[in-house]
Structures are given as C-alpha cells and as structure tokens.
C-alpha positions as a Markdown table, in Angstrom:
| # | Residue | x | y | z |
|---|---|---|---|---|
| 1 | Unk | 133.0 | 65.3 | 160.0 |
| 2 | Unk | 136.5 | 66.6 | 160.7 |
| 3 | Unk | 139.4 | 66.8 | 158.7 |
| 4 | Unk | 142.8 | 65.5 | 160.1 |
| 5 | Unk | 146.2 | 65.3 | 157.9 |
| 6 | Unk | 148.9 | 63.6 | 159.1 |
| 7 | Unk | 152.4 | 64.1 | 159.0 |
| 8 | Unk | 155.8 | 63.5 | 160.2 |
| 9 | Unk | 158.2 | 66.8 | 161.0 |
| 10 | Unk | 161.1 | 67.9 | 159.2 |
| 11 | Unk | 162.3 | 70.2 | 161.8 |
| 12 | Unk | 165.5 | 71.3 | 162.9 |
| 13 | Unk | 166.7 | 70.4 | 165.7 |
| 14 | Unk | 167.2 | 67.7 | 168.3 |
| 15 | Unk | 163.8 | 68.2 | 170.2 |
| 16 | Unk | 161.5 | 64.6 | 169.9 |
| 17 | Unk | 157.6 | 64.4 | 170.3 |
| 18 | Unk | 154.3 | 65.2 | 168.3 |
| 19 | Unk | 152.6 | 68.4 | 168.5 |
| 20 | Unk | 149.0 | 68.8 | 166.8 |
| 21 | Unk | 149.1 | 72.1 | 164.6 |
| 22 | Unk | 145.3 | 74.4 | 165.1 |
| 23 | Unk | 144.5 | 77.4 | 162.9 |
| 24 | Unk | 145.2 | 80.7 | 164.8 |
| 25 | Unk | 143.6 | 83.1 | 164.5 |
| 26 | Unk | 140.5 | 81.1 | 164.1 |
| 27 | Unk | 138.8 | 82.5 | 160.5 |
| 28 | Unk | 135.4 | 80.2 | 160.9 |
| 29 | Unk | 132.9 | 79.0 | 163.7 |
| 30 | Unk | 134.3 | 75.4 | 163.2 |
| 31 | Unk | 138.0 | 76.6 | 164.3 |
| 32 | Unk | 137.2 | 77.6 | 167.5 |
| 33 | Unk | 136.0 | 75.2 | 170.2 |
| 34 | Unk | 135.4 | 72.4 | 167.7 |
| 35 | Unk | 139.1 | 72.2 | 166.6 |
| 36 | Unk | 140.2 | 72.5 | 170.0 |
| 37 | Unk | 138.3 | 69.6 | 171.1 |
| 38 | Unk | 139.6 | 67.6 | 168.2 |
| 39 | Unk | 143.5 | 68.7 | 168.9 |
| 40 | Unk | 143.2 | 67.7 | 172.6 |
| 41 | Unk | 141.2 | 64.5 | 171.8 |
| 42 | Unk | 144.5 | 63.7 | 169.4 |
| 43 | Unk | 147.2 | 64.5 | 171.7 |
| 44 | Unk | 145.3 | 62.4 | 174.2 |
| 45 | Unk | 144.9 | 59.2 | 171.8 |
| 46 | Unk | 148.7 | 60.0 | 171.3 |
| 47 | Unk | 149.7 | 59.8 | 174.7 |
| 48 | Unk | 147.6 | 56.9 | 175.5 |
| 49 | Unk | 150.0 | 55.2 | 172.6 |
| 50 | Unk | 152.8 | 56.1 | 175.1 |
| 51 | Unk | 154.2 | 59.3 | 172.7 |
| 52 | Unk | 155.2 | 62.0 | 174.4 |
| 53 | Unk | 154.0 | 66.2 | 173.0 |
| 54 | Unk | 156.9 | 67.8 | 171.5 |
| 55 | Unk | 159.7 | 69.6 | 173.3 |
| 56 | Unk | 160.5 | 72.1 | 170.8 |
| 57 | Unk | 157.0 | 73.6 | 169.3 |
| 58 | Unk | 153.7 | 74.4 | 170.8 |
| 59 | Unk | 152.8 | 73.8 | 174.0 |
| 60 | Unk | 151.0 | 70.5 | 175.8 |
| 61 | Unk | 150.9 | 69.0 | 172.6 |
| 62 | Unk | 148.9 | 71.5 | 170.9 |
| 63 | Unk | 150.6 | 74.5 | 168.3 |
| 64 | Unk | 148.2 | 77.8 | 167.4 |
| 65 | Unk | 149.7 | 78.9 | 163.9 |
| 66 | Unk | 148.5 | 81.5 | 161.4 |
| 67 | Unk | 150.4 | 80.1 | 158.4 |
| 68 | Unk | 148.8 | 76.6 | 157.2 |
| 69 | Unk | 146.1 | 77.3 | 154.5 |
| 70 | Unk | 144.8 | 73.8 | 154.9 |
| 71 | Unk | 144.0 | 74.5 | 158.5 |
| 72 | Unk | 143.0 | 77.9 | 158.0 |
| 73 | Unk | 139.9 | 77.6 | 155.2 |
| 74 | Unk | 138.7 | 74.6 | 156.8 |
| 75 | Unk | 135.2 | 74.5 | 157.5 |
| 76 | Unk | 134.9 | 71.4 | 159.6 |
| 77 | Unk | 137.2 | 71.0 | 162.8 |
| 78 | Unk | 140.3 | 70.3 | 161.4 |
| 79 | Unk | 144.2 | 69.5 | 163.1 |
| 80 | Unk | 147.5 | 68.5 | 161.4 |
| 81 | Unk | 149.4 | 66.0 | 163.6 |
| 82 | Unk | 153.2 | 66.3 | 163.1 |
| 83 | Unk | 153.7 | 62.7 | 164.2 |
| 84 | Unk | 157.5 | 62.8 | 165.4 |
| 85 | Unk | 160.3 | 65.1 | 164.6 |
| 86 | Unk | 162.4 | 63.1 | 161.6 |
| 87 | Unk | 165.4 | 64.9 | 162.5 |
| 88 | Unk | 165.4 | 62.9 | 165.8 |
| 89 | Unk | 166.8 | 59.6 | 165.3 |
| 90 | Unk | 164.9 | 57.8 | 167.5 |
| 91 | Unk | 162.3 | 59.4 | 166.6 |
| 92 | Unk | 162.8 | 58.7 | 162.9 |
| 93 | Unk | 162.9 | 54.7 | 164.0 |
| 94 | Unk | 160.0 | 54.7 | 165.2 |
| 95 | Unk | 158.1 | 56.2 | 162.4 |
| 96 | Unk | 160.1 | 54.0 | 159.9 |
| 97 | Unk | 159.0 | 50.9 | 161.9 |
| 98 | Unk | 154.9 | 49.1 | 160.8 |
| 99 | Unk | 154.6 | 48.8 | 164.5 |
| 100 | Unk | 155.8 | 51.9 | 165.0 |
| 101 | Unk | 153.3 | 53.8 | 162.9 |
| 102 | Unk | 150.5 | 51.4 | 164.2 |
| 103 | Unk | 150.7 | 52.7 | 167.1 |
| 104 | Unk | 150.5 | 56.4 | 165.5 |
| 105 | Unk | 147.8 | 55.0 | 164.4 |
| 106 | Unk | 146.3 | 54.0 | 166.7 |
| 107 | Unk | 146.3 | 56.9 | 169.0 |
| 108 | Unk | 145.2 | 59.3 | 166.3 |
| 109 | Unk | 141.9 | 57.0 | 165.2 |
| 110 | Unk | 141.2 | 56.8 | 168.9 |
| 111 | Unk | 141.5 | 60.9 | 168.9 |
| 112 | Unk | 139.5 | 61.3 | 166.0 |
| 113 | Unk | 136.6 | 58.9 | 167.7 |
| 114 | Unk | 137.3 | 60.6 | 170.8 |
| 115 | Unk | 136.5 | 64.1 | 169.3 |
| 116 | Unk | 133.0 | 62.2 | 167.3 |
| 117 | Unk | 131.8 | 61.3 | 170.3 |
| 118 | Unk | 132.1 | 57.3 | 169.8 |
C-alpha cells in the first residue's frame, strides 16, 4: 500500500516541470527508504511520459519538505506529485488538455507499479 496525491502547482513564477514532494524530516519507518523508492519510481514513470522535473523546486524531480501534514503522518510510503506549474502557460495547456492528463497519468500509475514491484 502507498499513498499518492496528486496535484497541479500554483506556484509563482515562470519555471515549468513536476517535482514529487517527500516528507523531511522523515517522522516514521515508512518515510524513509520506502518513500524514496516510491518518489523516484514517480519521477521516472513521469519522465518516461516525456515531462521534464521542475526547474524551480526540489532537485532531480524529487522536493524534501517539513511542512505537508499529509506527507508527514503517513504511515505507508507516501509522495505528492505537483504535476506541472499552472502559472506556466504551456504548462497549464497541457494539464487542461484529456490527452494531456493521460499521459500524467500514465506516468504516475506506471510509478506507483514501479514502486509495488509489478
């Protein structure tokens, strides 16, 4: 089991790509190695959909941060995928477009089986 929520950014800012948000400082077992395996099973099922990591937050895809509750009392592996900045036009297209968020998709179910094993 894992828990993944999904969401498209709101930041300022011109930057484009997705960055997959990880609790730091891990608080339980299952935030440690087991969350990092999921976040860098998702940014590769995002890249294989031809998305690119963000160029404005985190780093190779993948943002530590102390300050998301949902992240930090998880007790299974758990990521939040910030799909595409909104404040990016092109960005924004894309994520308004069905084929566009298949292929979000996509990449994150292929992440998620990644990270299961499957």
């Amino acid at each position: 089991m894992v828990a993944v929520s999904i969401h498209a950014d709101s930041a300022p800012g011109n930057g484009p790509g997705f960055h997959v948000a990880l609790a730091a400082p891990p608080l339980a077992a299952s935030q440690r190695a087991p969350s990092t395996a999921l976040g860098e099973a998702l940014v590769a099922g995002l890249e294989q959909q031809g998305f690119a990591p963000s160029t404005y937050r985190g780093e190779a895809g993948l943002d530590r941060r102390p300050d998301l509750a949902g992240l930090d009392l998880a007790r299974v592996p758990a990521a939040l995928v910030e799909c595409a900045n909104m404040a990016d036009p092109g960005e924004a297209r894309v994520v308004t477009d069905p084929a566009g968020r298949q292929r979000y998709a996509e990449g994150i179910a292929a992440g998620i089986l990644r990270a299961l094993g499957r």
